[in-house]
N, C-alpha and C positions, 0 to 999 in steps of 0.2 A: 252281377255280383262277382267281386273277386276272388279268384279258385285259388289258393297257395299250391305251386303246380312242380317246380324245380327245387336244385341246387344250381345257378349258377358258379364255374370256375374260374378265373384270370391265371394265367401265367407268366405274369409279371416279365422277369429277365428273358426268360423266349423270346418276345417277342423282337428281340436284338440278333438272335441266333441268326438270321440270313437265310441260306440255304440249308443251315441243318436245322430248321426251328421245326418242321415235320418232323425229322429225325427224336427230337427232343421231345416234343407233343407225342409223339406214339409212347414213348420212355414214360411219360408222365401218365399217360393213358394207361399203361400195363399196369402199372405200378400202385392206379386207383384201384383198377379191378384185384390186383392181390390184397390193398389194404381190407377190402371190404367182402372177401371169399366168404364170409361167412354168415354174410347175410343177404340172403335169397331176392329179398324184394329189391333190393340195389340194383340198378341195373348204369349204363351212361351212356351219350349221346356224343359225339364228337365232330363238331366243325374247325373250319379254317382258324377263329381265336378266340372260343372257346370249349368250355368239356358240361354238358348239363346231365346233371345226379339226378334221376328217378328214383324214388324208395316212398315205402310206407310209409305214411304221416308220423304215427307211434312211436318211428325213430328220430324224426327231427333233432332231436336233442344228441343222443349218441354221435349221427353223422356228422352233425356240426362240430362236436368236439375230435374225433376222428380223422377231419379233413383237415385242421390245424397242427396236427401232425408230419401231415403227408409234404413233402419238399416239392420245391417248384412251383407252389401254388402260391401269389402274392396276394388276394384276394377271393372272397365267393360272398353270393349274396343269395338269398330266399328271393323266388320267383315269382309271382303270380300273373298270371294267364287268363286272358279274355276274347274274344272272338276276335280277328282283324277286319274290322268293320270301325269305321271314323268312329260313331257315338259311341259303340261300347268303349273304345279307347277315351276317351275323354271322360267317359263314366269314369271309368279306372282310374286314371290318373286323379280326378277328384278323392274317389274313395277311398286309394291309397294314402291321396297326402293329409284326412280326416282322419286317420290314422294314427299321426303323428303329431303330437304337440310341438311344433315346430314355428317360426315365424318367418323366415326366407326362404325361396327354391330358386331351382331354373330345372327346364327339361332339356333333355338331350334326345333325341331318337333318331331310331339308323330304320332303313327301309333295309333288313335282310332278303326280301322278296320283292323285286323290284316291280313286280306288277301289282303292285297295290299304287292306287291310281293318287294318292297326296301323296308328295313329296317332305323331305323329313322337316325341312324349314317350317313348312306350312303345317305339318302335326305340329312341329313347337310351340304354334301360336295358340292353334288350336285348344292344344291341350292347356298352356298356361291361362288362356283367358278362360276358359270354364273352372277354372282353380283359382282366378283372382276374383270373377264374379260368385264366387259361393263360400272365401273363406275370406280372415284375414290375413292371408300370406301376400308378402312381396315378395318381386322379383328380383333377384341379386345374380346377376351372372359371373361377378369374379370371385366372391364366396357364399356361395346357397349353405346354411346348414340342411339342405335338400338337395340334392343332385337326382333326379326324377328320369331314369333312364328309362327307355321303351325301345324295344324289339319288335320289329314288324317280322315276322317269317309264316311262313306256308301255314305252316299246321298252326298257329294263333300270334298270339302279339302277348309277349313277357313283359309286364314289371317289376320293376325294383327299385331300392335305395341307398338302403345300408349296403354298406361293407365291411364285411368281416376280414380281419386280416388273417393272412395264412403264412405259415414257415418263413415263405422266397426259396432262396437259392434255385437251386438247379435237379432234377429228378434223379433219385437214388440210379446209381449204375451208369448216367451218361460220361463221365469224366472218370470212369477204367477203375481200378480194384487196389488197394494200397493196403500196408501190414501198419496196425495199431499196438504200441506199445503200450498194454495196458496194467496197470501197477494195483488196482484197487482203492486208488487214492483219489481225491476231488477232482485233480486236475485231468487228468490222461479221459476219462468219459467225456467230459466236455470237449474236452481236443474232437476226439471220436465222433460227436454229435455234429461240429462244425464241419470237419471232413465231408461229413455223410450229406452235411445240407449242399456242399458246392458239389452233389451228385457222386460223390466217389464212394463206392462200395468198400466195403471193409471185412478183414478177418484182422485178427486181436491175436498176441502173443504176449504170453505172462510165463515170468521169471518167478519158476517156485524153491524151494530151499529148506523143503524136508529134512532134518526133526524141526530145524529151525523154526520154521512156517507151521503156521497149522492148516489143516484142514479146511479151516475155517473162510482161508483166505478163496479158495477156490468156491467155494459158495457166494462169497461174496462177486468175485468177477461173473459168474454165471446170472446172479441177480441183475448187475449192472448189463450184463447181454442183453437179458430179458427186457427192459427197460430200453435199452438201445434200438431191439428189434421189432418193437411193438411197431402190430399193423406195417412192415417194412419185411425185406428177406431176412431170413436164416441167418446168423454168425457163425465163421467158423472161429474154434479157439484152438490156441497152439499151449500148450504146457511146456514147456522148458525145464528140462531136471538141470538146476544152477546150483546145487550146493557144491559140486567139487572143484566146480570154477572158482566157486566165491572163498572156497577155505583153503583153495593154493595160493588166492589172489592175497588172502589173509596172512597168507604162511610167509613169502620169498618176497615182499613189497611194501615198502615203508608204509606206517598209517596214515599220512598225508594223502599218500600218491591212489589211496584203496579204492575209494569212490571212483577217481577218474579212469583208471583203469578199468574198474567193474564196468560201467558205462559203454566205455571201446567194447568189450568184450560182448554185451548187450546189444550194441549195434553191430556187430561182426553176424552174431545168431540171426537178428531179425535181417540183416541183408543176404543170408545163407537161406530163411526162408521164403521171403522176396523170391529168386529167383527159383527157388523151388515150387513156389503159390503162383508164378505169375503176377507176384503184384509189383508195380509201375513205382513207389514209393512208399517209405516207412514215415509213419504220423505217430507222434508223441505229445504232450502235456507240458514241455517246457517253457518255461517264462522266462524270461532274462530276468537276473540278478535274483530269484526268490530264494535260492540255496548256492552251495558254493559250486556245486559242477555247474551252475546257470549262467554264471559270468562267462562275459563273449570270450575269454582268451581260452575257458573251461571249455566251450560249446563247440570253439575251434579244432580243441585238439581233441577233442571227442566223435565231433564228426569227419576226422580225417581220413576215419577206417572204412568209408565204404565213399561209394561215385555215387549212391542214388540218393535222388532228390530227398530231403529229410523236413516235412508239412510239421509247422511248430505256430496251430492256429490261436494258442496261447500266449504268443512270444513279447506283446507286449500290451496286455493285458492286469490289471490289479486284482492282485486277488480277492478282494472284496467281491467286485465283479465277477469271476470266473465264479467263488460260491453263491451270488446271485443268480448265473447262469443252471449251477448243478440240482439246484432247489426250485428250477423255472423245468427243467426237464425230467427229474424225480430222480435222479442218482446220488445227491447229494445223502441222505440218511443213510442210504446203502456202503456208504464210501465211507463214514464216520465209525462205524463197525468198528468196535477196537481191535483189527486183527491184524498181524507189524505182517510186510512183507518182505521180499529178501534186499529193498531199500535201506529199511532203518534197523534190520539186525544187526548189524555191523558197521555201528555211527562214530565214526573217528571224531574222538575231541576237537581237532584242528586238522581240518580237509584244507589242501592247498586251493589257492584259489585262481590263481597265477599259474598252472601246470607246464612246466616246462615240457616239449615234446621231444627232446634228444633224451632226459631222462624216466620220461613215458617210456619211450623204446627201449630203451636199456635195461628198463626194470622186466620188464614183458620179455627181453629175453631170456630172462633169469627161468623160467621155464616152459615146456613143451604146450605154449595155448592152443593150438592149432588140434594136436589131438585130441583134449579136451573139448572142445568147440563139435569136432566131429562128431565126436561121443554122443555127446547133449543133443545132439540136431538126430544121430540115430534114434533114440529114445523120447523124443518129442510125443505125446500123447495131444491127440486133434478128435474133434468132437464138434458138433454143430447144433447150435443150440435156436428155437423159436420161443417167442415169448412164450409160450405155455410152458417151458423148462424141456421141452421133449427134445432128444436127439435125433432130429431126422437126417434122411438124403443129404448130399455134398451139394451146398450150394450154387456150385458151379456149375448144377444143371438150370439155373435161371438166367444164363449171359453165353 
């Protein structure tokens, strides 16, 4: 009889990695065991290509939805397990595809333990013809709605079918640590989410603007953390005191020009904390053409103020779609919070769209930004936030 026995895992893009795809697989392997710290019966298993989840039955449910979280993973399927002995395998393989109201398969099976005396060809046969002779399935090898895989290894012989799909990308932290500009807005979470799936760690920087801003607004970025961090590391978050930037930028510079310059000045901060965080690049929310700093001539002269690479996994993107993505990942309600940030306090009727960069500079020299900048970056309030809302330890003790 068939025992429901695993989680299988697939790693999908790994398996391209070459020489670092161990490197990657331990990454991915850490990263299960922190998603699931908190549930005892969990345990994993780890071969050459793949990772098998042990846990209480009880939780099936939970795990399953838990591992579709987790990055890296292209794939997992529910196990079941029978002796490695020829008839019990062909039992199984019967009683698994009775199982299924299906009307095609094909099997596949791999001899993981080579001393088991059939060869995988000859399980194939094996198993299909005890599957044609007792049901009505056909055989379809270029598309089974059954793909019937079997696992020969030491300690028994796995089945499965389905596949569940999981995240992809690449495991949280193998592709190095980058600063997120986070606004509380739809877009910049989702930037954030896509970053984190191509493995890049993240800490978050928001530009706050006190009396302007309320309180509010920083509740709201903490939610969207908690969201972000679920089952994954700690975030750290950087607070930014931007009101006196934004009310010189307000005072000594055409209403045109206020936007684009705020922006420079936003990326001048996150590249001062960049190098002070160690992170490799600054990620943002941008989409080409959705507002006026979006336009390429706007993006150009906005991103002139720093040399580091500037990750815009929005860039060309519809926004339809990216609010599909925020309501796929649960930050979407959170972002909708009617609470303005130091974006739209200060929303110039007619934002240039075309910003000239000779008279960008020249406006910016009209006052002392540098010590400003200083200022704000002394007075940055940083905080590390886990899904439960708790501020723990510096994440940095995890890389």
């Amino acid at each position: 009889m068939l025992k429901y026995d695993a989680i299988l895992i697939r790693f999908g893009e790994l398996s391209t990695k070459g020489k670092n795809k161990k490197d990657f697989i331990k990454r991915l392997y850490d990263n299960l065991k922190l998603a699931f710290k908190d549930l005892e019966s969990v345990r994993f298993e780890r071969s050459r290509d793949h990772i098998y989840l042990y846990h209480d039955l009880t939780l099936t449910e939970t795990v399953i939805e838990r591992l579709k979280e987790v990055s890296g993973i292209i794939s997992f399927s529910r196990v079941f397990r029978v002796a490695s002995d020829l008839e019990a395998i062909k039992d199984g393989a019967l009683e698994f595809a009775k199982m299924l109201d299906l009307k095609t398969f094909k099997v596949k099976a791999r001899r993981a333990d080579k001393s088991f005396p059939v060869h995988s060809d000859e399980l194939n046969r094996h198993c299909a013809g005890k599957i044609l002779a007792n049901t009505s399935y056909r055989v379809d090898v270029h598309n089974p709605e059954l793909l019937l895989d079997i696992e020969v290894r030491q300690e028994g012989t796995f089945i499965y079918g389905e596949k569940i799909k999981g995240a992809g990308g690449y495991p949280l932290g193998v592709a190095g640590k980058a600063l997120v500009m986070l606004s509380g807005g739809i877009d910049s979470p989702v930037a954030a989410y896509l970053a984190m799936k191509r493995g890049i760690k993240i800490e978050a920087i928001h530009y706050a603007s006190p009396p302007y801003t309320s309180n509010k607004v920083k509740e709201k970025i903490t939610d969207i953390l908690k969201v972000l961090s679920r089952h994954r590391l700690p975030i750290k978050l950087h607070i930014v005191p931007f009101t006196k930037i934004q009310e010189t930028i307000y005072e000594q510079v055409p209403e045109a020009y206020a936007i684009t310059i705020m922006r420079r000045m936003m990326y001048r901060l996150a590249e001062r904390l960049c190098y002070k965080r160690n992170c490799l690049a600054i990620v943002n929310g941008e989409s080409v053409g959705q507002v006026a700093s979006q336009t390429l001539v706007s993006l150009r002269t906005i991103n002139a103020v720093t040399n580091l690479p500037v990750l815009r996994p929005l860039a060309t993107m519809d926004k339809l779609d990216i609010i599909e993505l925020a309501q796929k990942i649960g930050t979407y309600e959170i972002s909708i919070r009617p609470y303005i940030d130091c974006c739209t306090i200060f929303n110039p009727k007619n934002p240039v769209t075309r910003p000239d960069i000779t008279k960008v500079e020249e406006f910016e020299s009209r006052f002392d930004f540098q010590s400003l900048l200083s200022e704000a970056i002394k007075n940055v309030e940083s905080l590390t936030i886990d899904e439960n809302y708790q501020e723990v330890q510096d994440s940095d003790q995890f890389f």
